[in-house]
C-alpha positions as MATLAB code, in Angstrom:
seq = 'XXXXXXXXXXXXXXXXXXXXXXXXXXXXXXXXXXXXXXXXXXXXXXXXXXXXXXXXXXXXXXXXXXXXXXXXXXXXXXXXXXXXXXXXXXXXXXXXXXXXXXXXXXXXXXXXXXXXXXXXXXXXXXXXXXXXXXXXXXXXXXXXXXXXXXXXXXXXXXXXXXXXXXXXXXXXXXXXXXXXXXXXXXXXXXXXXXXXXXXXXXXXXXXXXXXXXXXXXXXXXXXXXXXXXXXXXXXXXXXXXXXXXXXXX';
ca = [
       1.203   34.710   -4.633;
       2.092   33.908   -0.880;
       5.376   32.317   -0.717;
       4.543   28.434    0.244;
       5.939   27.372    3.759;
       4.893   23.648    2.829;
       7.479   23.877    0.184;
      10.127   25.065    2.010;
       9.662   22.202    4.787;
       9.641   19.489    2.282;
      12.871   20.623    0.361;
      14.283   20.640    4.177;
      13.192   17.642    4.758;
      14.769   15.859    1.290;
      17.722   17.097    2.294;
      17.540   15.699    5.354;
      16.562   12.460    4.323;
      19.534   12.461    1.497;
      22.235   14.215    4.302;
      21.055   11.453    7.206;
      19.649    8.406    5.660;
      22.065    7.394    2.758;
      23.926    4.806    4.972;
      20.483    3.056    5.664;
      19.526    3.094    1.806;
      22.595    1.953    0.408;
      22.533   -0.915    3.279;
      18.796   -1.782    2.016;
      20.253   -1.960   -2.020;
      22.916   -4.201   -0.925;
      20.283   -6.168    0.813;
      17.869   -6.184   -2.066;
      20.407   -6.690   -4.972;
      21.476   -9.779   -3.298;
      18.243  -11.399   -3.082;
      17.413  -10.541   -6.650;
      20.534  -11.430   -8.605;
      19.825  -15.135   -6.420;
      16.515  -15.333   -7.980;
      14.116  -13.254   -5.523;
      11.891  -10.400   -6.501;
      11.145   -7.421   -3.563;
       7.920   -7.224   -2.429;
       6.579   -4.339   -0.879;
       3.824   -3.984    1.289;
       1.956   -0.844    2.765;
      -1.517    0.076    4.021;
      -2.971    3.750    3.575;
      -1.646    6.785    1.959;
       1.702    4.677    2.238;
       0.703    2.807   -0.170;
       1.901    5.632   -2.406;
       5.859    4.749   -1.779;
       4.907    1.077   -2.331;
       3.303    1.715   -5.498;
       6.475    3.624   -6.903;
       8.555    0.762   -6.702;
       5.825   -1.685   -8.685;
       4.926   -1.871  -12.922;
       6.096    1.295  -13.806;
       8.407    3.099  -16.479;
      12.220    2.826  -15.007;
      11.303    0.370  -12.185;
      12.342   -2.635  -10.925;
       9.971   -5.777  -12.763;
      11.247   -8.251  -10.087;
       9.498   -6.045   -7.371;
       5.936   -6.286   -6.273;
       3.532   -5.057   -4.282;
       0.981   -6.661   -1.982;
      -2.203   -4.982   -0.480;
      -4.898   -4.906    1.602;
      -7.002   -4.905   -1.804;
      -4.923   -8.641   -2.599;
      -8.405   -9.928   -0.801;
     -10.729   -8.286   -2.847;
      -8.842   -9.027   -6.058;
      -7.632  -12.564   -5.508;
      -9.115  -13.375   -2.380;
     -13.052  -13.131   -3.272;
     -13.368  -11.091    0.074;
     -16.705   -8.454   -0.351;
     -15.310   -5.191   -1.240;
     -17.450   -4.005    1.482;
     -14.998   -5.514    4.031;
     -11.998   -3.559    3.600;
     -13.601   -0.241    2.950;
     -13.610    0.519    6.741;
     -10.469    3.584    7.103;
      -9.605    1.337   10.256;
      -9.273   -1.937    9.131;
      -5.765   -1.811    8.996;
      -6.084   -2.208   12.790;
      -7.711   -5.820   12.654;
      -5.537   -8.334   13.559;
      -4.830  -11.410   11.023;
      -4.933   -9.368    8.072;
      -1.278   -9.620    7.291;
      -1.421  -13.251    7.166;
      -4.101  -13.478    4.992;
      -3.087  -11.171    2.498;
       0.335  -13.083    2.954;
      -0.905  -16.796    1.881;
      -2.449  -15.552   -1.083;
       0.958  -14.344   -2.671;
       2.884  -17.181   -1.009;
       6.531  -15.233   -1.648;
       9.620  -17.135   -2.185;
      12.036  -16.781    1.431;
      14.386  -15.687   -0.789;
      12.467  -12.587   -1.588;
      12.705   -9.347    0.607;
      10.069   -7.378    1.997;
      10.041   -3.460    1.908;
       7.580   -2.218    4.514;
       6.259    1.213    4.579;
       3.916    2.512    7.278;
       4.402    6.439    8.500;
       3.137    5.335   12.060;
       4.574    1.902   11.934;
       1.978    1.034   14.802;
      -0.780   -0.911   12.685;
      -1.534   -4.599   13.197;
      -1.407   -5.040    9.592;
       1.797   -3.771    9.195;
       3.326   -5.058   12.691;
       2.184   -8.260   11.591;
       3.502   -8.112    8.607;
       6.907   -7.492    9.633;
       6.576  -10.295   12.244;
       5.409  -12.729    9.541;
       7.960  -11.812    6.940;
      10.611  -12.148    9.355;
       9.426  -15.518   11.110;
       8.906  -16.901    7.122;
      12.473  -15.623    6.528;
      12.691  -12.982    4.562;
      15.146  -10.263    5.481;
      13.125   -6.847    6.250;
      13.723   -3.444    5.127;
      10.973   -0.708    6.945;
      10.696    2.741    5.617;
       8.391    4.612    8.540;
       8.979    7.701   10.813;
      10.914    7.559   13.904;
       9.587   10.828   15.380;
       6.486    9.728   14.627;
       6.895    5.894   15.955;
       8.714    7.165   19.026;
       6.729    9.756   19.863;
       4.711    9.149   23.783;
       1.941   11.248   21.618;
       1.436    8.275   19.238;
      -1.362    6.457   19.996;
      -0.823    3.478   21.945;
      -0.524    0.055   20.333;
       1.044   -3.183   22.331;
       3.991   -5.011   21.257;
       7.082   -3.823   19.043;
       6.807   -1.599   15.810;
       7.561   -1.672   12.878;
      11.328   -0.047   13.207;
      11.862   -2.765   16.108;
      11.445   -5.661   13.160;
      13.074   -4.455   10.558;
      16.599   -5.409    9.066;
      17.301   -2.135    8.289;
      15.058    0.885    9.228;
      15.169    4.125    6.821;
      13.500    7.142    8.448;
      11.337    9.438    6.011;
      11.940   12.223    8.456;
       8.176   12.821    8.928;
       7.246   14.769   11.938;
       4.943   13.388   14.286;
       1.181   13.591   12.916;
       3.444   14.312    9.276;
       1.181   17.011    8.633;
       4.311   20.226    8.504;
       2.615   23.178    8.187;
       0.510   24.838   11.105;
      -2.209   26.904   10.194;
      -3.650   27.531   13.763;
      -2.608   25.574   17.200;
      -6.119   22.925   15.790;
      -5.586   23.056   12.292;
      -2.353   21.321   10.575;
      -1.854   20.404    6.806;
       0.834   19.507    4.299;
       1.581   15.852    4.655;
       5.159   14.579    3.875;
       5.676   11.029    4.371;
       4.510   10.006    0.755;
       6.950   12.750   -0.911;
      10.080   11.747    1.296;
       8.869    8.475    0.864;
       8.747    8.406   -3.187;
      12.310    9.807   -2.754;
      13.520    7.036   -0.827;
      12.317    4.362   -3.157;
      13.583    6.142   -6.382;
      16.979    6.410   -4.675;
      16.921    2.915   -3.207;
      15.611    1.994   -6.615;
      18.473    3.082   -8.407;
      21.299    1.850   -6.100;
      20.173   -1.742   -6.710;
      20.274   -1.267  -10.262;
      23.820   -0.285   -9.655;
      24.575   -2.928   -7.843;
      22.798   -5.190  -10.031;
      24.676   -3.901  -12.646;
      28.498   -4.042  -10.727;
      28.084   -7.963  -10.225;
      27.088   -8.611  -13.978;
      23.931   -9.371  -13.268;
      20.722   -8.738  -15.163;
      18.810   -5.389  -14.821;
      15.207   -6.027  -15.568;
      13.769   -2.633  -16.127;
      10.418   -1.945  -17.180;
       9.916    1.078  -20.103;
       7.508    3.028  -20.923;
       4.260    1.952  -22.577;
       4.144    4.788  -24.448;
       6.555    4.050  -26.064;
       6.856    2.301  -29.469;
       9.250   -0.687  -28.064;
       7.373   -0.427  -24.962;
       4.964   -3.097  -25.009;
       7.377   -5.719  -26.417;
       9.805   -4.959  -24.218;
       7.541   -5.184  -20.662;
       5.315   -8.425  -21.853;
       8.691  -10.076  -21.739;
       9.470   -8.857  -18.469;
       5.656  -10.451  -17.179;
       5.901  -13.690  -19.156;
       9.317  -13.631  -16.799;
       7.995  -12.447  -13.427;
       4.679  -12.468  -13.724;
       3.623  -15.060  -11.891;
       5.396  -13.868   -8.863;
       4.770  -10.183   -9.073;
       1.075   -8.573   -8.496;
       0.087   -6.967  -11.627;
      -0.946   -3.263  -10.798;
      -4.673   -2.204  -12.369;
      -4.875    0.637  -14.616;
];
């Protein structure tokens, strides 16, 4: 079997993430864990295959249960908005979404917002960030600087995402993300979502520390497949539940 150069640029590029973007993470727990132990829960918000890194911080074994997610699909689901609508690969682009998708969670301003967008260039996301902020909630953006600074990106007006954030943590994408190049027209082996996932279990776990250094509570969801499971996480959504998006099987 050929030796895998997409595995050898994303082990270079974990390290790089853990050797250059600690500072930013543990500046984003201390962040977080302070709006949680006062009451807050984090929501996170992505569009896309970002939605990946979003989605590993929301109702699942060893996560946070005071951190949510909202989504495009929020319209669908508790918006009665025509499936139809959102199914255009582009409609992260339309302006107003964020908003939208934003009054039908209604967060506390206590509550922090984790943003994740490779690109960081969408209106949804821009929007997002400019909503959060105005509403606000502090910011924490998880995106790619190459990518966001790169004169090859394609051209959007007004700030990005990394100019709105709090505190900005780079996944160390390249631009495009794709790493590996099979011919000068054909690239493949996306990164984003894997440096991404890192991120978020790291960032994950500091707050828990933190959480845990100021005596405060730790609310952790288990497994489900467990036998205590159950129990244990309908008492964790009797408790947040109303303030955290429930994730469909």
């Amino acid at each position: 079997m050929a030796e895998s150069e997409f595995a050898a640029h994303a082990t270079a590029l974990m390290s790089r993430v853990l050797g250059t973007q600690m500072p930013a993470i543990r500046e984003a727990a201390a962040l977080v864990a302070d709006s949680l132990a006062a009451g807050g829960v984090l929501q996170s918000f992505a569009t896309g295959h970002s939605r990946i890194v979003a989605l590993e911080l929301t109702g699942r074994a060893g996560g946070l249960a005071s951190a949510g997610m909202l989504s495009v699909k929020d319209l669908v689901m508790f918006g009665g908005v025509d499936p139809g609508e959102i199914l255009d690969p582009t409609y992260e682009r339309v302006p107003g979404l964020a908003e939208r998708i934003y009054e039908l969670a209604r967060p506390d301003a206590i509550d922090p917002f984790l943003i994740v967008s490779n690109s960081g260039i969408n209106a949804a996301i821009v929007e997002m960030a400019q909503l959060a902020r105005g509403r606000g909630h502090r910011v924490v953006a998880i995106t790619s600087l190459a990518h966001t600074r790169s004169p090859s990106a394609r051209h959007t007006a007004g700030p990005h995402l990394a100019d709105l954030a709090d505190v900005v943590i780079d996944n160390c994408a390249p631009i495009g993300d794709a790493c590996v190049e099979l011919t000068p027209e054909i690239r493949i082996g996306a990164v984003s979502s894997l440096t991404g996932v890192l991120i978020a279990q790291v960032l994950t776990e500091l707050v828990c520390r933190r959480l845990m250094d100021r005596g405060a509570g730790v609310p952790v969801f288990v497994s489900a497949n467990l036998a205590a499971g159950d129990d244990h996480n309908a008492a964790l959504w009797e408790r947040y539940g109303k303030r955290v998006r429930p994730v469909e099987p």
